[in-house]
C-alpha positions as CSV (number, residue, x, y, z in Angstrom):
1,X,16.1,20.3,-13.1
2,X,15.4,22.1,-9.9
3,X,16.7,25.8,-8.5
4,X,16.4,28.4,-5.7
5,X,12.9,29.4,-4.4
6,X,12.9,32.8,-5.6
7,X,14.9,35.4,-7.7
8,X,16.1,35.1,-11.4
9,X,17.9,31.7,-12.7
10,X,20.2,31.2,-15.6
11,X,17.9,27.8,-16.4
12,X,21.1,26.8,-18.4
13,X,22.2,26.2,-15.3
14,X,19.3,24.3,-13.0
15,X,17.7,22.7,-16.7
16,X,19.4,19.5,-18.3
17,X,19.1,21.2,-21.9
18,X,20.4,17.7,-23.4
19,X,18.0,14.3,-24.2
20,X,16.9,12.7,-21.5
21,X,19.0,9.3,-20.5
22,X,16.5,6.4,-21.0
23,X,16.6,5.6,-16.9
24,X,15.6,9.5,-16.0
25,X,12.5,9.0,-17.8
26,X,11.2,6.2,-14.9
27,X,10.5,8.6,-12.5
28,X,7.2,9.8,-14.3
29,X,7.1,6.8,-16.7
30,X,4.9,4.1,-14.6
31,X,2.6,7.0,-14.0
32,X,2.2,8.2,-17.8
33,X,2.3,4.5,-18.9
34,X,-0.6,3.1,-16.5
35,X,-2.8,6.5,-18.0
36,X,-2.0,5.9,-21.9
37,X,-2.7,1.8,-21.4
38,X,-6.0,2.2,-19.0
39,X,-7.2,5.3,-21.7
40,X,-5.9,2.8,-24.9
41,X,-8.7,0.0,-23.1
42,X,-11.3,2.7,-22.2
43,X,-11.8,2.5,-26.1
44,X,-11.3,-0.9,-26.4
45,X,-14.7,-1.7,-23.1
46,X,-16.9,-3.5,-25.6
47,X,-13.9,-6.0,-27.0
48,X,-13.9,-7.7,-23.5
49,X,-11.8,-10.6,-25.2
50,X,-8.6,-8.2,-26.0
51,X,-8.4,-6.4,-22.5
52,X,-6.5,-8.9,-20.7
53,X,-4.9,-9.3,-23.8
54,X,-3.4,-5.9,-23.6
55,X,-3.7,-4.5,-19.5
56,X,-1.5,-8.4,-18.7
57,X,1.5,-7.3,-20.9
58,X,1.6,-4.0,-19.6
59,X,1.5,-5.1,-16.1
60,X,4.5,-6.8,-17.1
61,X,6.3,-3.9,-18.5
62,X,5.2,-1.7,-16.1
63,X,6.9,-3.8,-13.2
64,X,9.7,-3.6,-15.3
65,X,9.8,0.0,-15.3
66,X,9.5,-0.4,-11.3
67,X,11.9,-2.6,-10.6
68,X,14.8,-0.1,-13.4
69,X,13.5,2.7,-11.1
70,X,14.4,1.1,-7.8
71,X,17.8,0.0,-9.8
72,X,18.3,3.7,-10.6
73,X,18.0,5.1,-7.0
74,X,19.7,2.6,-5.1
75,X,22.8,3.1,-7.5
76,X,22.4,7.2,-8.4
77,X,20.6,8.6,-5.1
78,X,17.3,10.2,-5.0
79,X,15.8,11.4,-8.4
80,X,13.7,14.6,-9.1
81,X,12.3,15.8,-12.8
82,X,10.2,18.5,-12.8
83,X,7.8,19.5,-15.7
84,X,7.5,22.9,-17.6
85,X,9.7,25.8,-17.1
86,X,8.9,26.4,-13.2
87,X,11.7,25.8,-11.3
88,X,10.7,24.4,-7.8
89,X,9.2,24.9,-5.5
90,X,6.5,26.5,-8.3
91,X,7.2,23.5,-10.6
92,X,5.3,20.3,-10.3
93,X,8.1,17.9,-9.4
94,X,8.3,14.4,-9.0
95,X,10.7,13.1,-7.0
96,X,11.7,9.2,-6.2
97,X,13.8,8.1,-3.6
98,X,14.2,4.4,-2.6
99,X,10.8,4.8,0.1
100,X,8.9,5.7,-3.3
101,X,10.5,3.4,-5.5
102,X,10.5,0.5,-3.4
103,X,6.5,0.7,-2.7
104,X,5.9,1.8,-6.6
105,X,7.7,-1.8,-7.2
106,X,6.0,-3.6,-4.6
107,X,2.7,-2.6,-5.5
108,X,3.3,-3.2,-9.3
109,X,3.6,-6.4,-8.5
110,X,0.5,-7.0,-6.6
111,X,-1.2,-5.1,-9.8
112,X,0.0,-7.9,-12.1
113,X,-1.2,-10.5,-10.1
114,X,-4.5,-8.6,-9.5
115,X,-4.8,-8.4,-13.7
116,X,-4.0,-12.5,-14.1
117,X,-6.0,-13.2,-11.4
118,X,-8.9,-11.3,-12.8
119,X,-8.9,-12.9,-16.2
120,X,-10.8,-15.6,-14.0
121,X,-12.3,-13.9,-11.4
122,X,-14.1,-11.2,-13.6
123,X,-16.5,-11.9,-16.2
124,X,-17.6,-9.8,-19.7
125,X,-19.6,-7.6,-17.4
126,X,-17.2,-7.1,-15.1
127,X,-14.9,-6.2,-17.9
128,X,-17.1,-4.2,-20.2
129,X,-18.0,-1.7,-17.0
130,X,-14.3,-0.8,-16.9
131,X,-12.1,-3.7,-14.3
132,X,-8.7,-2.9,-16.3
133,X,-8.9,0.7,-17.5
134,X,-10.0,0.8,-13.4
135,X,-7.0,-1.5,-12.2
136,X,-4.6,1.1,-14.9
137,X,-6.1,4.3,-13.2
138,X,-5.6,3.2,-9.4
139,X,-1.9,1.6,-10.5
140,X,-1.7,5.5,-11.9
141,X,-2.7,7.4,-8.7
142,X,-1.3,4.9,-6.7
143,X,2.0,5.1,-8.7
144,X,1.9,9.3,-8.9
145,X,1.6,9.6,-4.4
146,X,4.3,7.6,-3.9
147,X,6.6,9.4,-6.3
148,X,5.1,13.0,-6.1
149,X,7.3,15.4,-4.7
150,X,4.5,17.9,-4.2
151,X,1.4,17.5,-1.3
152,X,-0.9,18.9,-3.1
153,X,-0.7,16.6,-6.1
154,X,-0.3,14.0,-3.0
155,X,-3.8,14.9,-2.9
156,X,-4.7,15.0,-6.6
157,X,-3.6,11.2,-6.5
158,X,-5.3,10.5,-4.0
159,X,-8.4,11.6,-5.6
160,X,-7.5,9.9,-8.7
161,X,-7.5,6.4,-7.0
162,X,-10.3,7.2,-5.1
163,X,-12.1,7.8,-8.5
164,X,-10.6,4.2,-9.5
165,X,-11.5,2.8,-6.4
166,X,-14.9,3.5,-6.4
167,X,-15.1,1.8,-9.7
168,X,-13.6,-1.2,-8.8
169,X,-16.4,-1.6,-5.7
170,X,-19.4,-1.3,-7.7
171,X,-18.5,-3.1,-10.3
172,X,-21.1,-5.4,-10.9
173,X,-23.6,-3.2,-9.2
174,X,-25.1,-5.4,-6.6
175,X,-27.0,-4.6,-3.7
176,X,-23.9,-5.8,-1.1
177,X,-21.6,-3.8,-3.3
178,X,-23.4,-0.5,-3.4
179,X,-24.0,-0.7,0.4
180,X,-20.3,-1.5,0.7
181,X,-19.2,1.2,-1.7
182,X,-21.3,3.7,0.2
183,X,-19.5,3.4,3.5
184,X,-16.5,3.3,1.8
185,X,-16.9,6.6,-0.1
186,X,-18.3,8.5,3.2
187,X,-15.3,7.9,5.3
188,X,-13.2,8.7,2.8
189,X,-14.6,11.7,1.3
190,X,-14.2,12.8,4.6
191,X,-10.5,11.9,5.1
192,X,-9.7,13.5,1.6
193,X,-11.9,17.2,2.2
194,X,-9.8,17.2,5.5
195,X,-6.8,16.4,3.5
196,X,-7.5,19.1,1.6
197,X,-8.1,21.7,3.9
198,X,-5.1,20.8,6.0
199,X,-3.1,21.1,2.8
200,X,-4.2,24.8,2.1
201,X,-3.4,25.7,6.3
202,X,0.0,24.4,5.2
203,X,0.6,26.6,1.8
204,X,-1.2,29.0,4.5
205,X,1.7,28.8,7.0
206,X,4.6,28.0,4.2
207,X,3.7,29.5,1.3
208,X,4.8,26.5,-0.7
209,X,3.7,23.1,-0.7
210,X,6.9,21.4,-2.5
211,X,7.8,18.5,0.2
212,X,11.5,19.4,-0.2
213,X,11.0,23.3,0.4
214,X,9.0,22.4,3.5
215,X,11.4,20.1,4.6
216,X,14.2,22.7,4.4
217,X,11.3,25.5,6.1
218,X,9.9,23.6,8.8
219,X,12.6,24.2,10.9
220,X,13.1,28.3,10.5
221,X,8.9,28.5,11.3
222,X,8.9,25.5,14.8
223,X,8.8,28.0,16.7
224,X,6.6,30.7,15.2
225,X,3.6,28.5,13.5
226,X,1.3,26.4,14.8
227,X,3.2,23.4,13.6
228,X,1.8,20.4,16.1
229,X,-1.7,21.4,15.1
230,X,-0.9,20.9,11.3
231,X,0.4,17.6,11.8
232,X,-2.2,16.4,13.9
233,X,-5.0,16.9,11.7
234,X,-2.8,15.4,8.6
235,X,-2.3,12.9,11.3
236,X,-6.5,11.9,11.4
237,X,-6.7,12.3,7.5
238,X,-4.4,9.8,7.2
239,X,-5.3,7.4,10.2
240,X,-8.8,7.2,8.1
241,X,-7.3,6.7,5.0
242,X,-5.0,3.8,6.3
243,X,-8.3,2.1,8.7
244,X,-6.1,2.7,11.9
245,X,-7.8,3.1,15.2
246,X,-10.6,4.9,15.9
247,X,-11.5,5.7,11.7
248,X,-11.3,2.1,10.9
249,X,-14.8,0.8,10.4
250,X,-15.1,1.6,7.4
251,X,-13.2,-1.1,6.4
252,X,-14.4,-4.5,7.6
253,X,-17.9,-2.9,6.4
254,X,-16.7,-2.3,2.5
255,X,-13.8,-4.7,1.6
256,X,-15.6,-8.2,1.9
257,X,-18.6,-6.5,-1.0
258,X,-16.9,-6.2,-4.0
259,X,-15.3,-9.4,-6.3
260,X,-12.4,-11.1,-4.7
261,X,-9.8,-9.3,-7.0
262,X,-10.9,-5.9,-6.3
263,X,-11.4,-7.0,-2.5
264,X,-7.2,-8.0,-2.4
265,X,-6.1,-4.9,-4.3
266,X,-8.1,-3.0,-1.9
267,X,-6.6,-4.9,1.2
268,X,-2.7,-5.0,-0.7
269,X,-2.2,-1.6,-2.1
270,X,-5.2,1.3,-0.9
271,X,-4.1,1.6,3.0
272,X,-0.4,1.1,2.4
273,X,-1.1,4.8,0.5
274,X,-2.2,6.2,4.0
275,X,0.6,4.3,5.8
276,X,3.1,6.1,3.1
277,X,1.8,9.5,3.6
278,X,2.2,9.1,7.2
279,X,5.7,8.1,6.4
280,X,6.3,11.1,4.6
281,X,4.8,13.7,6.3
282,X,5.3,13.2,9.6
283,X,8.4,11.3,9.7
284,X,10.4,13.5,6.8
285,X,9.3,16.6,6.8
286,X,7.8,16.7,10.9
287,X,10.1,14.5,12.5
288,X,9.8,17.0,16.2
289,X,6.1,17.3,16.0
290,X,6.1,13.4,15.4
291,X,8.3,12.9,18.5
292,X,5.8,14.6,20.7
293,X,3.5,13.1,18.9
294,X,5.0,9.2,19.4
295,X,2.8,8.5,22.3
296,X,-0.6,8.9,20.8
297,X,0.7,7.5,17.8
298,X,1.5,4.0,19.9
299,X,-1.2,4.0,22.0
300,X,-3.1,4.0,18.5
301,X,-1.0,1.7,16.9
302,X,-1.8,-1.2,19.8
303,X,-5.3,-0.5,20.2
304,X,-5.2,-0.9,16.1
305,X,-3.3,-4.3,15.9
306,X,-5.0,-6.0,19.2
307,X,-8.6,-5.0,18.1
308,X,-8.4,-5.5,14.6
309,X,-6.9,-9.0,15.6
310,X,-9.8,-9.7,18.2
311,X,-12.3,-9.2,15.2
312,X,-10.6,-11.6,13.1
313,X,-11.3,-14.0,16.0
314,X,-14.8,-13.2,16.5
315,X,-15.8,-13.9,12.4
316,X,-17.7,-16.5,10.4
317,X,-17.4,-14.8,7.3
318,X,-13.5,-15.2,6.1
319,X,-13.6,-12.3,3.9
320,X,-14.5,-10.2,7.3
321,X,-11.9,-11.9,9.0
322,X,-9.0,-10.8,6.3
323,X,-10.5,-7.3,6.8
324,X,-9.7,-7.4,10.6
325,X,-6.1,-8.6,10.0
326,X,-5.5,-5.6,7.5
327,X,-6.1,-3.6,10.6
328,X,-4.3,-4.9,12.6
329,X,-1.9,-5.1,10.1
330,X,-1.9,-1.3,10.0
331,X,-1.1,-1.0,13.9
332,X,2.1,-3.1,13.5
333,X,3.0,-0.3,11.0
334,X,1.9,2.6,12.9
335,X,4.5,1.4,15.6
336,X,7.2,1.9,13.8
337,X,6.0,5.2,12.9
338,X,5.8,5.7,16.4
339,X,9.2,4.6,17.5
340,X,10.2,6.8,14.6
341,X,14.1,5.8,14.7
342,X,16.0,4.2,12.1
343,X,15.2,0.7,13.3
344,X,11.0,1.0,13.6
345,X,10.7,3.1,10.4
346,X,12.7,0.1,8.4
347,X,10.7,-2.3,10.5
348,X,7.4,-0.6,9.0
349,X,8.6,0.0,5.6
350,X,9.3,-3.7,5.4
351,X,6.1,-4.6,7.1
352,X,4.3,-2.7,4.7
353,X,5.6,-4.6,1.5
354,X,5.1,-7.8,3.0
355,X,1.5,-7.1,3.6
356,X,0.6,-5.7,0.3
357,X,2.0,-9.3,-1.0
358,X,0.5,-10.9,2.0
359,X,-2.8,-9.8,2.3
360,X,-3.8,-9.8,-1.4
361,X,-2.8,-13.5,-1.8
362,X,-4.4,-14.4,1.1
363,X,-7.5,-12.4,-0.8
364,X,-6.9,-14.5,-3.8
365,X,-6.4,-17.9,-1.8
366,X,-10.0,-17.4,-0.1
367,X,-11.7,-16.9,-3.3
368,X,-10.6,-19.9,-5.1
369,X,-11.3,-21.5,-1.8
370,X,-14.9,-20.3,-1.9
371,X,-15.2,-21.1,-5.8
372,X,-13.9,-24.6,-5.3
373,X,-16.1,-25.5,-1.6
374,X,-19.2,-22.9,-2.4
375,X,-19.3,-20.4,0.8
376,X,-16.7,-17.7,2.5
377,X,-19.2,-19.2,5.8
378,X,-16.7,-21.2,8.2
379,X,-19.8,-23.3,9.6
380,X,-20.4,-24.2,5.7
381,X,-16.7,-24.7,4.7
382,X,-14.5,-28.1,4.7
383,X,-12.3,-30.5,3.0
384,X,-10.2,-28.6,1.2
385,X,-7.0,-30.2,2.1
386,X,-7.4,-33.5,1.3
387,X,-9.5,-32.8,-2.1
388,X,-6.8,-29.8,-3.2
389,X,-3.4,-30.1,-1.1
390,X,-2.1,-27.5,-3.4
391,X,-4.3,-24.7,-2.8
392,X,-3.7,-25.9,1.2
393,X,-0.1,-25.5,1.4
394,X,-0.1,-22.0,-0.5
395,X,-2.8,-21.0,1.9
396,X,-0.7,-22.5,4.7
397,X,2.4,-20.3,3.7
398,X,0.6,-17.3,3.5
399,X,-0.8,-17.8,7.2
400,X,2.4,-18.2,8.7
401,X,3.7,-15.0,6.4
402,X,0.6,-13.0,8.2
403,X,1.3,-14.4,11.8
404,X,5.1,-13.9,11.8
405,X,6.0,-17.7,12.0
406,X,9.3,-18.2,10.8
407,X,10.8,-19.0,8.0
408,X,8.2,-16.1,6.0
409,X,8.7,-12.8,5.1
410,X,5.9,-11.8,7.9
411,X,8.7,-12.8,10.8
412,X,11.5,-10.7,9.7
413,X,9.6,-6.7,10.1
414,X,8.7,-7.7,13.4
415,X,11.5,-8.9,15.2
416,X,12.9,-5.3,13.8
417,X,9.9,-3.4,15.5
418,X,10.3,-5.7,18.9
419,X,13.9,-5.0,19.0
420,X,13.6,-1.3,18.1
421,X,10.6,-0.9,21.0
422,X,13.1,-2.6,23.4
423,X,15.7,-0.5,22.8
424,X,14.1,2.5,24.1
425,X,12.5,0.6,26.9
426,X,8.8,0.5,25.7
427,X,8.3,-3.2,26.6
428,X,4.5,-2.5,26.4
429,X,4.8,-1.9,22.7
430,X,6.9,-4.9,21.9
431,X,4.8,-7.0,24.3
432,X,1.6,-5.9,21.9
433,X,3.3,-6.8,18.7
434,X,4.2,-10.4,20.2
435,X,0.3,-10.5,21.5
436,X,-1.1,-9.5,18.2
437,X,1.4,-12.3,16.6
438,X,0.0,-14.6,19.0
439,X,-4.0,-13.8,18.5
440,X,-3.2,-14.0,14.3
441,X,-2.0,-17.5,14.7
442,X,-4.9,-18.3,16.8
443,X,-6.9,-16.9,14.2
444,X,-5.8,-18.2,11.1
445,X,-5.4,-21.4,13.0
446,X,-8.6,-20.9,13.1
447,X,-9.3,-20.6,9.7
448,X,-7.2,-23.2,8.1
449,X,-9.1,-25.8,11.1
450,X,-12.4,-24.9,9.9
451,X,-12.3,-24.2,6.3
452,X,-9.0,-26.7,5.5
453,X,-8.4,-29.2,7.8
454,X,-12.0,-30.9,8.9
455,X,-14.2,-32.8,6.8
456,X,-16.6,-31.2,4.4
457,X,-20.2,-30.5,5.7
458,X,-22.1,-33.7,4.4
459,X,-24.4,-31.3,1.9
460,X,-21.3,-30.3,0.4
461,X,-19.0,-33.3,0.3
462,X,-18.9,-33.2,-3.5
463,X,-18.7,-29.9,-3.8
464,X,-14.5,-29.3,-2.9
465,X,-13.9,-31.5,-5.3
466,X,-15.9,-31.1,-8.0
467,X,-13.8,-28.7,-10.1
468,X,-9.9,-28.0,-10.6
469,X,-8.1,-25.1,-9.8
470,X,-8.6,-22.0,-12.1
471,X,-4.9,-22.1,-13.6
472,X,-4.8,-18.1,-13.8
473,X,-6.1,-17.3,-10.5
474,X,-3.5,-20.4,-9.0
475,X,-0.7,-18.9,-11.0
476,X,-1.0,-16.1,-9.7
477,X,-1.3,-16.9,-6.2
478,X,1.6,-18.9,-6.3
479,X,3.6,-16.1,-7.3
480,X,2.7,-13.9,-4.7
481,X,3.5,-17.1,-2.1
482,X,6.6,-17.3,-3.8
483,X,7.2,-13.8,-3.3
484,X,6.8,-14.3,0.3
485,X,9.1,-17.3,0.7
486,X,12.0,-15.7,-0.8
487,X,11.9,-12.6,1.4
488,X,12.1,-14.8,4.4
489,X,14.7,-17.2,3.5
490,X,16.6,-14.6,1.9
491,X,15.5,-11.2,3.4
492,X,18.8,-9.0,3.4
493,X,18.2,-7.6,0.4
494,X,14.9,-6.4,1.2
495,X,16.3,-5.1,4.6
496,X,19.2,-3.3,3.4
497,X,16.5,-1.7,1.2
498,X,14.3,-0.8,3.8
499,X,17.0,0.4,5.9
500,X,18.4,3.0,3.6
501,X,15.0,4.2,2.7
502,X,14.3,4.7,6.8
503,X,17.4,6.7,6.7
504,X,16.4,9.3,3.5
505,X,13.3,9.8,5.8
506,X,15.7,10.8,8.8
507,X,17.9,12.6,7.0
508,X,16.1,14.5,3.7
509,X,19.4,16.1,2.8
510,X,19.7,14.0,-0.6
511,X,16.1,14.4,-1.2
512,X,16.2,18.2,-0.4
513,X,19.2,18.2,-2.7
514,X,17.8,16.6,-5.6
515,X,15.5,19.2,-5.8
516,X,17.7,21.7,-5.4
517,X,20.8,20.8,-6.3
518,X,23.8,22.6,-4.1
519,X,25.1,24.3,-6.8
520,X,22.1,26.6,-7.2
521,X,21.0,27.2,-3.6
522,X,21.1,30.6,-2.1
C-alpha cells in the first residue's frame, strides 16, 4: 500500500486491491475504535449509570486489539496502511512497528485500569462532564502518535490528547484544578506551537514530512541543511512535553490537582508520548545529529533523574512526591536516549513500560490510601499497615518496582542502562542512575515509614479503619502490581521485545520498506 515518491504508479501494483485480512486492520483499528466508543458515550453524558457500562468493555477489547497488533509485528515485521489513493509520502500512512505496538499495548492497559478504577474514583458529575468519552479521546491521540507514520499527524495527535487532557484536569472545576490546569496548558501550548513550527522548517528543508521518506533523505541533505539545528529545537519541544530538565515544572505544579485517576493516567501514559517522539525522531530518523548531540542529552538526563528525585525527598504532600519521581523517571529514559546504542535504547524502551504501569498504580495506591486514612499530608497520615495489610503489600511492591529493588520489573531496565553506560566508559552516567536508585528508596522509604508503617495520628486513629477497600479501585491496582511482578520474575520476554524494537530504531530499513516496499522503489 505504499510506492515511490514521485512519477506515475501502476497502483495495481503498490495497492492490495483484495479484502483486507482481519490482523491488517489493527494498525488503525485501536485508533478508529477508541473515536467511535468515546463519540457512542458523548451521546450517552446524561445516562452516567451506562458509561462504565460501555467505556469498561471496550477497554477490554481494545487491549485486545493491542496485544493482536504486537502479535502481528513481532511474527510479520513492521506494518504500514495508508488511507486514500495517495501513495506515500503524500498519503497519510500509519505505520506500526514493534516500538509503536509495544507502547500502544502498554498504555491500553493502564487505560483499562484507569476506566475500573474510575468507576470509584469519579462520581455522576465527574461522569456527566465527559471522564470516559475523555479517557476514549486521549487512548485515541495517544494510540494515533505512537502508530503514525507521518510528523505532522504526530502533531495532530498530539493536539488531540492535549484536547483530552485538558478535559481530564478540570474535571470537576475546582479552584486547585483550574490553577493546575493552567500551568499545565501554558507550558504545553508552548511545547506544541514549537512543535509545530519546527515541523513546517522540516517539510521546509525535506519537502515531505512522511517519517520513512525522511529517514531514507536525511542522509543525501547532512551535509547541505541545517540538520543539528532542526533536531535541537524538536529536541526542547519534546524535553517539555516529557517534564525533563529544565521545562519540567510544569509538572509537580499540575499533576497532584486533578482526581486521582486522571492524576495516574497523566503520570503513566502523557510524558511516555514525549519520551516516544524523542525515540523516534532523534534516534530513527537523526541518529548523527543525536550522537553529537549525546552529551547534552546526558548531562540533561542526570540533572532530570537526581533533581526530580531530591524533590521527592523534600515533600509532605505524596501526590507531589509521585510527581518528582515521574521526573526523575524521565531522566533514567533520557539516558538511554543518550547512550543511543542498541543496549540504552532497549534499556529506555523497557524503562518506559514499566513506569507507565508503575507510576499509575502507585497513583491509584495513594488515593485509596488517602480515601481510607483522610489526607495525601505525611505529618497527618498513619496506620495503614496494620488496619489494611493488603493495600500495604501492593503499595510495598510498587515501591521496590519504582526504586529498582529486585525481584520487580523496575530492576531489570536499569541494570541494562548501567551496563550500556559502562561499556562506553561513561561511569558518571551509570554512577547517576545507581544514585537516583538510591535517593528513590530513601524516598519511598520514606513514604511507606510515614504514611504505612507508624501509628495513626491520635485524631485519626479510627479513621484507617473505618471503611474497606473500594473493590474496583483494589482490583485494579492489583492488576497493575501484578503486572509488575511478572515482568521481573519473568522479564525475557519483555526484553527480547524491547531489544528488537531498539534495533528497528537503529536500523529503519524494515520500516523504510514497509512503506515502500522494494519492489516499487526507484
Amino acid at each position: 500500500m505504499a510506492g515511490k515518491s514521485e512519477g506515475l504508479q501502476d497502483l495495481s501494483t503498490v495497492y492490495a486491491l483484495e479484502p483486507l485480512a482481519a490482523a491488517d486492520w489493527l494498525i488503525v483499528g485501536p485508533v478508529a475504535w477508541c473515536i467511535l466508543i468515546g463519540a457512542l458515550l458523548l451521546m450517552l453524558r446524561k445516562r452516567t449509570d451506562v458509561q462504565p457500562l460501555i467505556a469498561i468493555p471496550a477497554l477490554v477489547v481494545l487491549v485486545l486489539m493491542t496485544l493482536g497488533l504486537v502479535w502481528h509485528v513481532a511474527a510479520n515485521g513492521t506494518q504500514t496502511m495508508t488511507m486514500g489513493r495517495w501513495l506515500p509520502p503524500f498519503g497519510i500512512s500509519f505505520t506500526a512497528d514493534l516500538l509503536g505496538a509495544f507502547f500502544a499495548a502498554t498504555s491500553s492497559l493502564v487505560a483499562l485500569a484507569a476506566g475500573i478504577y474510575g468507576r470509584s474514583d469519579v462520581d455522576d458529575s465527574g461522569r456527566r462532564y465527559g471522564f470516559y468519552p475523555f479517557l476514549l479521546l486521549i487512548m485515541a491521540g495517544i494510540l494515533g502518535a505512537f502508530l503514525t507514520g507521518d510528523i505532522f499527524n504526530l502533531y495532530v495527535w498530539f493536539e488531540v490528547l492535549l484536547i483530552a487532557s485538558f478535559g481530564l484536569l478540570v474535571l470537576g472545576s475546582g479552584r486547585k484544578q483550574l490553577d493546575g490546569a493552567v500551568k499545565y496548558a501554558f507550558l504545553n501550548l508552548i511545547a506544541t506551537t514549537l512543535f509545530l513550527a519546527t515541523t513546517g522548517y522540516l517539510y521546509g528543508l525535506f519537502g515531505t514530512l512522511n517519517m520513512a521518506d525522511i529517514a531514507v533523505k536525511a542522509s543525501e541533505l547532512r551535509g547541505t541543511a541545517p540538520l543539528m539545528t532542526l533536531v535541537t529545537l524538536y529536541l526542547l519541544a519534546f524535553s517539555m512535553k516529557a517534564a525533563a530538565f529544565p521545562v519540567n515544572f510544569w509538572l509537580p505544579a499540575s499533576y497532584h490537582t486533578p482526581r486521582l485517576v486522571v492524576s495516574a493516567l497523566f503520570a503513566g501514559l502523557l510524558t511516555k508520548v514525549g519520551i516516544y517522539a524523542l525515540l523516534r525522531i532523534l534516534g530513527m530518523l537523526f541518529p548523527f545529529e543525536r550522537e553529537e548531540l549525546s552529551f547534552l542529552i546526558a548531562i540533561a538526563a542526570v540533572l532530570t533523574m537526581v533533581l526530580g528525585v531530591i524533590g521527592a525527598l523534600a515533600q509532605n504532600d505524596i501526590r507531589r512526591a509521585l510527581g518528582f519521581l515521574v521526573i526523575s523517571g524521565i531522566g533514567v529514559m533520557m539516558a538511554g536516549l543518550a547512550l543511543g546504542s542498541p543496549a540504552g535504547l532497549s534499556g529506555a524502551i523497557l524503562y518506559a513500560a514499566h513506569s507507565m504501569v508503575v507510576m499509575t498504580a502507585l497513583y491509584f495506591a495513594v488515593g485509596i490510601a488517602a480515601r481510607l486514612g483522610g489526607s495525601f499530608e505525611l505529618t497527618s497520615s498513619g496506620g495503614l499497615y496494620t488496619r489494611h495489610g493488603l493495600l500495604a503489600g501492593l503499595t510495598l511492591v510498587l515501591f521496590f518496582s519504582v526504586a529498582g529493588l529486585p525481584p520487580m520489573s523496575g530492576l531489570w531496565p536499569k541494570i541494562m542502562l548501567v551496563k550500556a553506560s559502562l561499556d562506553i566508559g561513561a561511569w558518571w552516567l551509570a554512577g547517576a542512575i545507581l544514585v537516583t536508585g538510591l535517593l528513590t528508596t530513601i524516598s519511598v522509604g520514606r513514604i511507606w515509614i510515614l504514611a504505612y508503617w507508624r501509628p495513626a495520628p491520635p485524631d485519626r486513629s479510627g479513621d484507617a479503619g473505618a471503611s474497606p477497600l473500594p473493590l474496583g479501585a483494589t482490583a485494579a491496582l492489583a492488576g497493575l502490581v501484578a503486572l509488575t511482578i511478572a515482568a521481573g520474575v519473568w522479564p525475557e520476554p519483555l526484553m527480547a521485545l524491547s531489544q528488537e524494537a531498539a534495533r528497528g530504531l537503529i536500523d529503519p530499513s524494515a520500516y523504510v520498506l514497509s512503506v515502500f516496499p522494494a519492489e516499487v522503489q526507484p
